[in-house]
C-alpha positions as CSV (number, residue, x, y, z in Angstrom):
1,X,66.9,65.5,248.8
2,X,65.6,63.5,245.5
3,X,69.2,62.9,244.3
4,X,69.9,61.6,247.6
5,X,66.3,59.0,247.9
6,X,66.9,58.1,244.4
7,X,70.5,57.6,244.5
8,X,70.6,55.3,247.6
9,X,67.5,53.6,245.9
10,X,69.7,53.1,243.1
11,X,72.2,51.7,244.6
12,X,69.5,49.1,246.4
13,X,68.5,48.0,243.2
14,X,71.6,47.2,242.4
15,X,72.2,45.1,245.1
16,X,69.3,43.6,244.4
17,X,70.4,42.7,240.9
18,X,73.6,41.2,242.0
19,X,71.9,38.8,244.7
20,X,68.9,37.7,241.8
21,X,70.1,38.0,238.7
22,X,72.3,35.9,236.2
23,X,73.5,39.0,234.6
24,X,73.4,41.7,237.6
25,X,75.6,44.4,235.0
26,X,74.2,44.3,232.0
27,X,70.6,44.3,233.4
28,X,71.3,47.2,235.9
29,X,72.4,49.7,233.2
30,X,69.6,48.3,231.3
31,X,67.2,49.7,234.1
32,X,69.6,52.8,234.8
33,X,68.9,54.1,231.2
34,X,65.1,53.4,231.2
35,X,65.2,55.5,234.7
36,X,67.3,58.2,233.4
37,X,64.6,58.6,230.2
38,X,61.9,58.4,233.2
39,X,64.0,61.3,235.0
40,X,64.0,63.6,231.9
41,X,59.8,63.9,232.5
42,X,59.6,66.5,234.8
43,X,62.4,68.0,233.6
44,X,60.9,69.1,230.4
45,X,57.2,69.5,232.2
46,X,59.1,72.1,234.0
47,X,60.5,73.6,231.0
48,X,57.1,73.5,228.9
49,X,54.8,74.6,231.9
50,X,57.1,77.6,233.2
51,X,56.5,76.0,236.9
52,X,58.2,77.6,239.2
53,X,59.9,80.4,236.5
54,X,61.9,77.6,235.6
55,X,62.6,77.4,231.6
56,X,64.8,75.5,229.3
57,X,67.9,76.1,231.0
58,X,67.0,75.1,234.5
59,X,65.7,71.9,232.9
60,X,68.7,71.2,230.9
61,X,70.8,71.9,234.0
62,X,68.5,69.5,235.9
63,X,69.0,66.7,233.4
64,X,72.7,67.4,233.3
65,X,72.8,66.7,236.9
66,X,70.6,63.5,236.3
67,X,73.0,62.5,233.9
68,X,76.1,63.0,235.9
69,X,74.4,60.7,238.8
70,X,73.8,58.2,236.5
71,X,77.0,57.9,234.9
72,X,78.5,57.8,238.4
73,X,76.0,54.8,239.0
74,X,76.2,52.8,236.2
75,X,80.3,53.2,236.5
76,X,81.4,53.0,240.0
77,X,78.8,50.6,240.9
78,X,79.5,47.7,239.1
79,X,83.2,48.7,238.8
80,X,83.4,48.2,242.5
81,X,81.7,44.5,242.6
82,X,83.1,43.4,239.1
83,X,85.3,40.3,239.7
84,X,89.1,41.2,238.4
85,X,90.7,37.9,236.6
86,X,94.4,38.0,236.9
């Protein structure tokens, strides 16, 4: 349920960027990788404080998952609104 809030709230901000800023690309995988840092947080609580049994490799397998989300937003996002010159 996360991946899915955050995920459309990603691609809000986004559009966001692209109606208010002069550089909507750069600064939105700008922001993407300080949120994908910010993601990593309770990943490694989870790891460090045993919550929920979970250990290292849950919390690696979360932030792989982070990872993969991100890559797919800071990719097909801006590939899809990027202007194509002949």
């Amino acid at each position: 349920m996360d991946t899915v809030m955050f995920g459309t709230a990603a691609v809000l901000v986004f559009l966001g960027k692209c109606r208010y800023s002069l550089e909507p690309i750069a600064e939105y995988r700008e922001l993407a990788a300080k949120a994908l840092a910010v993601s990593f947080l309770p990943d490694v609580a989870l790891a460090v404080g045993h919550w929920y049994g979970g250990g290292w490799p849950e919390a690696f397998a979360l932030m792989t998952m982070h990872v993969a989300v991100w890559g797919i937003c800071v990719t097909v996002l801006p590939g899809m609104v990027a202007m194509k010159h002949p």
